[in-house]
N, C-alpha and C positions, 0 to 999 in steps of 0.2 A: 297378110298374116293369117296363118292358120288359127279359124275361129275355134276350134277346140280344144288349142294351145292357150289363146288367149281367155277362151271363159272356164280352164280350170280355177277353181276355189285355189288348191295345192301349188301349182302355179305364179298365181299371181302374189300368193303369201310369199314366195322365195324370193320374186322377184322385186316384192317391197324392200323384204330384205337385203338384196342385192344393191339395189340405191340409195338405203341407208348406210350400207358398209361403203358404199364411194363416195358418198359426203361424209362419210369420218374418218375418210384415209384422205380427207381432201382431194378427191379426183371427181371431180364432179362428169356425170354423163353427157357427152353434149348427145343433142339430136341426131347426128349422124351416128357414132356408135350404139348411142340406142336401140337405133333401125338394124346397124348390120348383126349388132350383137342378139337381136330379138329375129331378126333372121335365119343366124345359126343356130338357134333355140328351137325354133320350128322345125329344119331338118334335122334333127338330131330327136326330136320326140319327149311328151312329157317326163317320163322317167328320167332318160341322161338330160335332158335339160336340166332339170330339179338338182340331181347329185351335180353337175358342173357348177352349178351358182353355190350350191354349199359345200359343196371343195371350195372354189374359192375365198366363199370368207373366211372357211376354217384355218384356210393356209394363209388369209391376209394379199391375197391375191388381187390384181390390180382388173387381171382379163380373168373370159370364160375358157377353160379348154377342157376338150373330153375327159372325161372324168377316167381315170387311171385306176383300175383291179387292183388293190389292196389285198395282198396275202394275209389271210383269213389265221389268226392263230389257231392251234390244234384246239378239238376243243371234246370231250367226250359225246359218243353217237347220241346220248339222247339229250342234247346239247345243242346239235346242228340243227340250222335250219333250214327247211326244204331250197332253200337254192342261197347260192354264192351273193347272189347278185341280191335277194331280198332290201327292199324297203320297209326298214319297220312300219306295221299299222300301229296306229294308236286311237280310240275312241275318240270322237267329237268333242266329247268332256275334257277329258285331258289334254286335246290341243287346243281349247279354249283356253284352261287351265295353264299350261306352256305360256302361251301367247300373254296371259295376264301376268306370268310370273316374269316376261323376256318386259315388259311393258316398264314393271315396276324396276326393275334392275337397271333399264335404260333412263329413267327418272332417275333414281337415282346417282348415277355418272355422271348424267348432264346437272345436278344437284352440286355433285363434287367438286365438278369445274370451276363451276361461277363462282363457288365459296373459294375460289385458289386465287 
């Protein structure tokens, strides 16, 4: 494993996320997919790694695959931002802030269930 892959912060949050969406689509990871899919992670580089695992939950998706250019709608020039491809930044705070608010939403769903 590429060790720069594995000790990103950005990284390893996706990929929490990533096994949390396949214990809730009940496909649990075994250790073999883990390895090859954490394999095609490393060559494909932090960035498309990152968008591949969240395309896939976005889309409910079971595997990882390269993340697919999404046509950018039109948008006025001081609008655009310096590249197609950008990953939004957000401050530290706010993706603590994310993170607490993605926490309490997920308590509450697993709240929902058990009362059903």
């Amino acid at each position: 494993m590429s060790e720069d892959l594995m000790s990103s912060e950005r990284f390893a949050e996706a990929w929490k996320l990533w096994v949390q969406h396949r214990k809730e689509i009940r496909k649990k990871l075994t250790p073999t997919t883990e390895r090859l899919q954490l394999k095609k992670l490393v060559q494909w580089g932090e960035e498309v790694a990152i968008r591949s695992i969240y395309q896939s939950i976005e889309n409910g998706w079971q595997g990882l695959f390269y993340p697919k250019e999404q046509p950018q709608p039109s948008k006025p020039a001081a609008e655009t931002p310096n590249s197609d491809n950008a990953v939004p930044q957000i401050s530290e705070e706010q993706r603590k802030e994310n993170l607490r608010k993605l926490g309490q939403i997920m308590r509450e769903i697993k709240c929902q269930k058990s009362l059903q």
